[in-house]
Backbone bond lengths (Angstrom), bond angles and torsions (degrees), N, CA, C in turn:
res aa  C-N    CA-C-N  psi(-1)  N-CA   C-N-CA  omega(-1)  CA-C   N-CA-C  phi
1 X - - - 1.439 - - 1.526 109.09 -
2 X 1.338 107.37 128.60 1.491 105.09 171.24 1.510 105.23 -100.98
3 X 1.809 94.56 144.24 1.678 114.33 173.41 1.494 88.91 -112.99
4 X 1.607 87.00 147.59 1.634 118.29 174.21 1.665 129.64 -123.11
5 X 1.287 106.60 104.48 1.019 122.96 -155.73 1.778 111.55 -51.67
6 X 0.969 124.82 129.67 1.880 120.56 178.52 1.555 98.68 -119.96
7 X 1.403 87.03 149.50 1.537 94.20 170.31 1.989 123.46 -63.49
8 X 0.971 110.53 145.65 1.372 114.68 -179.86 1.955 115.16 -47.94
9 X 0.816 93.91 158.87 1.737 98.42 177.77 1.361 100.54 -89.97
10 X 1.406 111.19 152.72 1.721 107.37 169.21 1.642 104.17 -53.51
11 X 1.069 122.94 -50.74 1.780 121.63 -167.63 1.661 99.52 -41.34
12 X 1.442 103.71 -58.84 1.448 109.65 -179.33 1.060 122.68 -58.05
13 X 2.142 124.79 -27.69 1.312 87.73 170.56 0.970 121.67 -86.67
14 X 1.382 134.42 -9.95 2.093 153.65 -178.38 1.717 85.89 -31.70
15 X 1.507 104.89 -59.75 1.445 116.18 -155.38 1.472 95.51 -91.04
16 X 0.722 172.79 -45.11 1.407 156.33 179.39 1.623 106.89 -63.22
17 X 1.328 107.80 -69.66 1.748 88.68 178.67 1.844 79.49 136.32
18 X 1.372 112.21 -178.69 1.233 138.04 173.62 1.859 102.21 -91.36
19 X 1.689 100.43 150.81 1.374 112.71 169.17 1.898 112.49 -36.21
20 X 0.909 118.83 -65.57 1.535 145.07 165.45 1.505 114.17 -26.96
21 X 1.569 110.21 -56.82 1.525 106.77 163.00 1.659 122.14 -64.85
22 X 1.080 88.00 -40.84 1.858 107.33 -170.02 2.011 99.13 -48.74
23 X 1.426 90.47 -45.65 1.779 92.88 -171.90 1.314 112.92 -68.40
24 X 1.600 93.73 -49.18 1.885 104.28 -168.68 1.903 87.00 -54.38
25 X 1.161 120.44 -82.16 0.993 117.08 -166.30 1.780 122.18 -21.86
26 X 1.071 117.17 -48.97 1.889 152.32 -173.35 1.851 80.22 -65.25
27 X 1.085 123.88 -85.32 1.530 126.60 -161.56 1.412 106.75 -66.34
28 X 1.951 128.45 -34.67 1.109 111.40 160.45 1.828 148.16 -71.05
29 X 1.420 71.89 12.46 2.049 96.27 -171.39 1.450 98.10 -101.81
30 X 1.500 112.87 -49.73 1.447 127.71 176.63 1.672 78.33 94.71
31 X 1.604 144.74 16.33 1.088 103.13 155.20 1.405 103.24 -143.07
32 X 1.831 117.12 -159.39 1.671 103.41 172.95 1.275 102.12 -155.30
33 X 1.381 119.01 157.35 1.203 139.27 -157.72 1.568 128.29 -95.74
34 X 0.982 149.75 165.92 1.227 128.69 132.02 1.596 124.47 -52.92
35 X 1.273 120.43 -18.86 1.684 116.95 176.05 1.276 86.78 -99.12
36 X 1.373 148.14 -32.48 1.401 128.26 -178.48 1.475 120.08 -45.42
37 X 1.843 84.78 -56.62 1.781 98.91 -177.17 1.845 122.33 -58.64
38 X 1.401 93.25 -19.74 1.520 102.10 -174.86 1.622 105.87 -82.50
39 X 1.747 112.23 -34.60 1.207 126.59 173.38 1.370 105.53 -51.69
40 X 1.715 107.54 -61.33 1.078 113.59 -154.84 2.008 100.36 -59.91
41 X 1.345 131.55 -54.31 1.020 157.00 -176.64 2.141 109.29 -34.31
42 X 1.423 86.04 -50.39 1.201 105.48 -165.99 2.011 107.07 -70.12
43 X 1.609 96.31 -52.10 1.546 106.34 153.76 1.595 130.70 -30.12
44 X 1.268 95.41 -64.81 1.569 113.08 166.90 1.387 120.43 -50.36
45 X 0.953 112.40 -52.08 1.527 118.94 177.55 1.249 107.22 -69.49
46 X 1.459 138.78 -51.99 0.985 128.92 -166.47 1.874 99.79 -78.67
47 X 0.750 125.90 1.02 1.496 117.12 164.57 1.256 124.29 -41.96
48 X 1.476 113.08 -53.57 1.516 115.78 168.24 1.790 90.43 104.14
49 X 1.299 101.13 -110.26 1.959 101.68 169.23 1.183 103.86 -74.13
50 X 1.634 110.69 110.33 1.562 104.08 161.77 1.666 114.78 -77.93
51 X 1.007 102.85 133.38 1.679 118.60 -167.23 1.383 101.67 -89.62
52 X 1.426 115.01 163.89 1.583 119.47 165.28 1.533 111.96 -36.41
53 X 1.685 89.08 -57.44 1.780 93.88 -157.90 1.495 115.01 -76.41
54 X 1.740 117.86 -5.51 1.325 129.64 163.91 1.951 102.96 -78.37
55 X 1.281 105.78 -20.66 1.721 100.27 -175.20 1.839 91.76 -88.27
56 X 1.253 110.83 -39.32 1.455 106.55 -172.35 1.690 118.25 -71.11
57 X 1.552 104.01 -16.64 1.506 99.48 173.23 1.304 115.48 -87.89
58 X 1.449 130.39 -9.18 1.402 140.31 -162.66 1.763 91.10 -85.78
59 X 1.618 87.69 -51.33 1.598 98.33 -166.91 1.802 110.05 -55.81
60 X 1.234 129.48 -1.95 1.421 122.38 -143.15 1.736 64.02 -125.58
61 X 0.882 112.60 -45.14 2.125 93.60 -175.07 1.315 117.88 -66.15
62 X 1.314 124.20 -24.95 1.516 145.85 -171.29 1.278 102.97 -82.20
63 X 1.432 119.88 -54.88 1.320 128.05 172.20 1.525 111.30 -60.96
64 X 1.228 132.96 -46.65 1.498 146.53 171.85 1.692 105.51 -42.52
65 X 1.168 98.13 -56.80 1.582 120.42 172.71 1.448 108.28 -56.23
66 X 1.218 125.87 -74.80 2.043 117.30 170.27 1.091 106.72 -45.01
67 X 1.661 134.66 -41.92 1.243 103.11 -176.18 1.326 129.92 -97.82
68 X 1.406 114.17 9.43 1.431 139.20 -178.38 1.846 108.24 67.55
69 X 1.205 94.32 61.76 1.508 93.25 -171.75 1.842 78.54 -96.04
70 X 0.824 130.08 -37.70 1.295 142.39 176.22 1.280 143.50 -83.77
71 X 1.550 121.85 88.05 1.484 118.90 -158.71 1.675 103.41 -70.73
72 X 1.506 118.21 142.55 1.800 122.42 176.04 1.801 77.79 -93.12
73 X 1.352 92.16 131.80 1.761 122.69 158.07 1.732 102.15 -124.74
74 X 1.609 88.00 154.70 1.808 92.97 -172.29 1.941 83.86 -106.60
């Protein structure tokens, strides 16, 4: 079955936060979640134009992630 991703609702983004929180938060824990990733996900999407510096903050969690700067907790 394929799922299809939709953009976040305004309610959802109030409560999730901006791309920017989602990371600081993610890099200030040193780890990420399943609600992070959904946080993080939901941010992104709701960007609308993803910008460099929205591709460059994604990229710094991904990268965090290969190098295990970042433990995955469920």
């Amino acid at each position: 079955m394929t799922t299809l991703l939709q953009a976040p609702t305004d309610a959802a983004l109030r409560q999730n936060g901006s791309l920017h929180d989602v990371v600081d938060h993610i890099v200030a824990s040193r780890q990420i979640t399943r609600a992070d990733q959904r946080r993080l996900m939901s941010a992104a999407l709701a960007a609308g134009d993803f910008t460099l510096e929205d591709q460059q903050l994604v990229e710094q969690i991904f990268a965090g992630l290969r190098r295990g700067t970042f433990k995955v907790v469920d």
